[in-house]
C-alpha positions as CSV (number, residue, x, y, z in Angstrom):
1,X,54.4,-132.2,-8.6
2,X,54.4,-129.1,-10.6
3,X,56.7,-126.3,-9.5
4,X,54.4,-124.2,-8.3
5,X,53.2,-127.0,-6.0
6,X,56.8,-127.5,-5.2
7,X,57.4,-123.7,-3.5
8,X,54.6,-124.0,-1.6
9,X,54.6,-127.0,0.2
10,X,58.6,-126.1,0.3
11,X,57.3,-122.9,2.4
12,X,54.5,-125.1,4.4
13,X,56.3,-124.1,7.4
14,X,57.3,-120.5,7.0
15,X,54.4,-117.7,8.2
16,X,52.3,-116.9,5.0
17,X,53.6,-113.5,5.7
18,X,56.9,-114.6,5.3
19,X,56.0,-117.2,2.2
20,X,54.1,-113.6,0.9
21,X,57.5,-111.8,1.0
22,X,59.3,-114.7,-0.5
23,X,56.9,-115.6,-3.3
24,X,57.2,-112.1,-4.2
25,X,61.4,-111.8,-4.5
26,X,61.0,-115.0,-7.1
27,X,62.2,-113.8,-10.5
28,X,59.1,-116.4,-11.8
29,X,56.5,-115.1,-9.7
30,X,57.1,-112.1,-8.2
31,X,53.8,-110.3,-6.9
32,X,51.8,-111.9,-9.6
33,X,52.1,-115.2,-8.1
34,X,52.4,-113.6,-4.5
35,X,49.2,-111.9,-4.0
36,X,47.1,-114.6,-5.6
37,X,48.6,-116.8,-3.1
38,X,48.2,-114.6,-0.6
39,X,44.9,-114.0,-1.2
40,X,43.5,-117.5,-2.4
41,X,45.4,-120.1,-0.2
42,X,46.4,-118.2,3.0
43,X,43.3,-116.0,2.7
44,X,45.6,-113.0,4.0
45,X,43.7,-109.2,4.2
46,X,43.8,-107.7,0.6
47,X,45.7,-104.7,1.8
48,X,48.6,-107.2,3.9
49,X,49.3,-109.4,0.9
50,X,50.0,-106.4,-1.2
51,X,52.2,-105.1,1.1
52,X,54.2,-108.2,2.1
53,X,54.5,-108.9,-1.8
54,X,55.2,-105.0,-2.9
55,X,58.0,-105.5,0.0
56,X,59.1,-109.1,-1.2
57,X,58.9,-107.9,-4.8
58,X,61.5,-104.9,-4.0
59,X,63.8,-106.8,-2.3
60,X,66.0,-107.9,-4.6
61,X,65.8,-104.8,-6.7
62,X,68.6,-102.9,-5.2
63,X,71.3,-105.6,-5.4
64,X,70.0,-106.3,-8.7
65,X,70.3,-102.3,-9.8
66,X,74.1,-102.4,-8.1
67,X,75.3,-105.0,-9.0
68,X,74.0,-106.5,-12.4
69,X,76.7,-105.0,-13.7
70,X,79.9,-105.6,-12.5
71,X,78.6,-109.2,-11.7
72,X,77.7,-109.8,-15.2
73,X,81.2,-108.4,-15.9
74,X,82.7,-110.8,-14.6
75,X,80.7,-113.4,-15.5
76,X,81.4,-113.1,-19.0
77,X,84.3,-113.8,-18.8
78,X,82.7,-117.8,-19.1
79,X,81.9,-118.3,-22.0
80,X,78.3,-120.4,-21.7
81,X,77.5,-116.7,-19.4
82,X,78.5,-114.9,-21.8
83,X,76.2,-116.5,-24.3
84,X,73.3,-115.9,-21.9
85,X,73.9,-112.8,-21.0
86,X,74.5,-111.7,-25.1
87,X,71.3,-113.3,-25.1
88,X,69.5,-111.5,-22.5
89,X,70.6,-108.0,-23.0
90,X,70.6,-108.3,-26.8
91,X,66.8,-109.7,-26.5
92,X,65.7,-106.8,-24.2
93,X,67.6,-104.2,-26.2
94,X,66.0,-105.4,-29.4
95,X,62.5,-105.9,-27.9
96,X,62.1,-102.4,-26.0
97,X,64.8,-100.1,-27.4
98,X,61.9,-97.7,-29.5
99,X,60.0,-97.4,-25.8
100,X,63.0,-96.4,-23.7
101,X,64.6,-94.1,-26.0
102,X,61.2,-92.1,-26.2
103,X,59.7,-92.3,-23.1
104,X,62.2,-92.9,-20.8
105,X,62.0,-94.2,-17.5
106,X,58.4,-93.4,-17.7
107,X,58.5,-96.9,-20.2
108,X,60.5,-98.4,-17.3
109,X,57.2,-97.8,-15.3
110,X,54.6,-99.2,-17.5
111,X,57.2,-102.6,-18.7
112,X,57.4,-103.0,-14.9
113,X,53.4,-102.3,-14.0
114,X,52.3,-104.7,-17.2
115,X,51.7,-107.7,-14.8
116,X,52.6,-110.5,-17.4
117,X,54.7,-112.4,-17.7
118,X,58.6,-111.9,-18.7
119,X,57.5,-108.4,-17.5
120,X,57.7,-106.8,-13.7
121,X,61.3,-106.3,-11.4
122,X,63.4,-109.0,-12.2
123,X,63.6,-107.9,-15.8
124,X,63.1,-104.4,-15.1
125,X,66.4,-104.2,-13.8
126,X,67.9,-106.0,-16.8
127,X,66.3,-103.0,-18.6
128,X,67.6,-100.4,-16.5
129,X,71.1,-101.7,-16.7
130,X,71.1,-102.5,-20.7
131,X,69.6,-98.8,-21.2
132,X,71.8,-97.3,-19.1
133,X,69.3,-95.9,-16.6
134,X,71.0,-94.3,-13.5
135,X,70.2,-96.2,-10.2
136,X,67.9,-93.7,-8.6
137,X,65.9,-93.4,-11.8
138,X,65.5,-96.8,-11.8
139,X,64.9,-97.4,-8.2
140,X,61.8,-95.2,-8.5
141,X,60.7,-96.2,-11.9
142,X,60.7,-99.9,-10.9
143,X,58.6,-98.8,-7.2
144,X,56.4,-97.1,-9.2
145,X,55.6,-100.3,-11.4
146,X,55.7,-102.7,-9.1
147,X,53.4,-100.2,-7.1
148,X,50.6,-100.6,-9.8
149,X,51.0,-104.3,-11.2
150,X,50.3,-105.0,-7.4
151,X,47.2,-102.6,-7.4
152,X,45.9,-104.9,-11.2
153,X,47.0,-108.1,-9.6
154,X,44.9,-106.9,-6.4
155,X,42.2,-105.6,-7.9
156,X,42.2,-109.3,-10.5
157,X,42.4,-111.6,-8.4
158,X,39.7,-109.8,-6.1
159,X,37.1,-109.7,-8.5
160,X,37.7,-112.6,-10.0
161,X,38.4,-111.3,-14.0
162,X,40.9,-112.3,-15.6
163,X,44.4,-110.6,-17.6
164,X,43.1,-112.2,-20.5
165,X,39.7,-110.7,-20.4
166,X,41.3,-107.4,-19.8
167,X,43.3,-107.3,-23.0
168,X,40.9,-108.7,-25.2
């Protein structure tokens, strides 16, 4: 049973509302695995599955923006943690540093809106955090993203094109 398989028959029992909201808070799928769902499987109205997974997507962005940091603090202090989280932050900082330092939070926007993956809230607030981005910045930076990567995940899965065909 693949893992994708795996959440949903784990969430059989919850209103797809619900499963929507959930989907959506998953660092792996976030709204880009929410709304198809929405959409395909529970055949939810366009406009309620990007809500539920625009509201589900958001959730864990504020405990993330709080407390990333003091929580990684102290996880550090573990030294297979502290490998990851070298890792993680170095890998971001590496990877997007020329964006944020010109553009700003306004990058924040677009790495959070660019519905692929290793992309969208989750690692948005890693962003945030390694490039020091105040909380309300990033709070409204990382709305504003997840805002539109629900719109192109929307607007995809409606009509049936895919990413790929988009980028090419």
């Amino acid at each position: 049973m693949s893992f994708e398989a795996f959440v949903l028959d784990l969430l059989s029992s919850v209103p797809h509302w619900l499963a929507t909201m959930i989907i959506g808070a998953m660092p792996v799928f976030e709204l880009r695995g929410a709304i198809p769902i929405a959409l395909g499987i529970y055949d939810m109205h366009p406009v309620a599955a990007y809500v539920f997974a625009v509201t589900g997507n958001m959730l864990p962005v504020i405990p993330l923006l709080l407390f990333l940091d003091p929580v990684s603090t102290y996880l550090r202090r573990y030294s297979l943690f502290d490998i990851f989280f070298s890792w993680l932050f170095g890998r971001t900082h590496r990877n997007h540093s020329e964006r944020f330092e010109k553009y700003g939070t306004f990058a924040l926007t677009l790495f959070v809106a660019i519905p692929l993956p290793v992309t969208g809230a989750w690692t948005g607030c890693a962003a945030a955090f390694v490039f020091g981005i105040k909380f309300r910045n990033a709070l409204i930076a990382i709305f504003a993203g997840v805002l539109i990567a629900g719109l192109v995940v929307s607007t995809v899965t409606l009509t049936g094109i895919s990413l790929i065909d988009l980028i090419i």
